[in-house]
N, C-alpha and C positions, 0 to 999 in steps of 0.2 A: 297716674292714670294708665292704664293698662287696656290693649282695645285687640282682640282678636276680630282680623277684620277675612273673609270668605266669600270669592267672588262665585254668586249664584244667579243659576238659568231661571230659577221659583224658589220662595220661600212661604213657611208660612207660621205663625204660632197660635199654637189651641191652650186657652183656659178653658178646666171644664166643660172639654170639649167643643167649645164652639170659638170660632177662628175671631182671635182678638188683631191680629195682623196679617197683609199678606203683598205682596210684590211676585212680580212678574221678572225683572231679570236687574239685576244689580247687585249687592251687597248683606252679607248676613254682620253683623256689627255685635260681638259681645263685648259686653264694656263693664270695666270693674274702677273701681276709686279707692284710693288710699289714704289715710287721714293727710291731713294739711292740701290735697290739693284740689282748685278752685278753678275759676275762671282760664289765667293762665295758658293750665294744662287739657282744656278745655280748645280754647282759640286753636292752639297749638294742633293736635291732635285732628280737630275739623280739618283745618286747612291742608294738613297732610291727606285725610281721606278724601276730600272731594277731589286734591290735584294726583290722585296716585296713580302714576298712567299703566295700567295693568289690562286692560280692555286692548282685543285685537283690534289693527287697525287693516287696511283693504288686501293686506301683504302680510296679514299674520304674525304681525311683531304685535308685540305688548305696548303698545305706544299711544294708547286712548286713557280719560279719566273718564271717572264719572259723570261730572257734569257735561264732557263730548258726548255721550254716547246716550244722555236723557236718562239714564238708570236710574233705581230706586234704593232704599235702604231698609231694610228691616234691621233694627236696633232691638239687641235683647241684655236687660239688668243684670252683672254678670261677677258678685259679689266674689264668687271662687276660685277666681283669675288672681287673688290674693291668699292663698294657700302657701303653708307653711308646711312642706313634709316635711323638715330635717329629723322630725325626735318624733321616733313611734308609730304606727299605720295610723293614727286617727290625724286626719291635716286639722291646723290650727289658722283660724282666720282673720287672728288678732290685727294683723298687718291692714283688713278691707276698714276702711271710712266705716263712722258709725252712721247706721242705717238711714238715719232722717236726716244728715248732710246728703249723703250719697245720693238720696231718692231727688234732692234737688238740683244737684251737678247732673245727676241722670236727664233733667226734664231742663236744663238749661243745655247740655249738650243737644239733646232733639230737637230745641228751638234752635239753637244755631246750624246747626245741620239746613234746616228748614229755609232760614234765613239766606245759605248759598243759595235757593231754589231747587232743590231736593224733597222727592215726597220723601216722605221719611213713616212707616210703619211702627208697633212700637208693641214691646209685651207689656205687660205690668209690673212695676217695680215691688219684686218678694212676694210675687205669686208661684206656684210650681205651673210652671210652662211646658208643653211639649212642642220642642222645636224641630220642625223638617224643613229640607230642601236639597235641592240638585244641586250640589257643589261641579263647579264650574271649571274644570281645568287638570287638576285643580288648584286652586291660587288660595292658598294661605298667606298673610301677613300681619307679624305681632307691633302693635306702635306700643314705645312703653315710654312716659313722658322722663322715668327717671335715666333713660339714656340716647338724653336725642341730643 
């Protein structure tokens, strides 16, 4: 499991146009799956995001989580994060979970998310989304469950 996680001031995602999720200041979450993994990489992954203390605290260090700080998540299905460049400009994606395991680790990750007490936003799983918001920092961080 692979999770680009983006700490934002707003975010929001539009299907055909019309805003399918949206947060005010927390987290943009794109998340991809690999075949074989499940719950596990799942648990794993949650409990690093909600405890990731990347949020200023009254002194300006990075020393707040999510859950201190009341933030939100917008979670976007995020199959590409499993791209293969090695051979030839076109990436190969053999490597992402087949689509109808993936689309249910996707809505089983959201529910646990949910379950810390997190509103959690959400695109649609294998829709073309258009995704914006105010990156925050800016703070990038990649959780990859195959080397934690």
């Amino acid at each position: 499991m692979r999770t680009v996680l983006q700490r934002a001031k707003d975010a929001q995602v539009e299907i055909d146009g019309k805003v399918n999720g949206k947060i005010d200041h927390g987290l943009v979450l794109l998340v991809g799956f690999e075949e074989g993994d499940g719950q596990e990489e799942i648990d794993y992954t949650v409990r690093k995001i909600v405890n990731c203390r990347i949020f200023s605290d009254e002194n300006g260090k990075m020393n707040l989580s999510l859950k201190q700080i009341g933030g939100q998540i917008l979670s976007v299905s995020q199959f590409t994060l499993y791209a293969d460049t090695k051979k030839g400009n076109r990436p190969s994606f053999t490597d992402a979970q087949n689509p109808n395991e993936a689309s249910k680790n996707y809505d089983r990750f959201n529910e646990k998310l949910r379950e810390e007490g997190v509103i959690v936003e959400t695109g649609v799983f294998g829709a073309d989304m258009k995704v914006s918001f105010t990156n925050d920092g800016p703070v990038t961080i990649i959780f990859d469950t195959d080397n934690k």
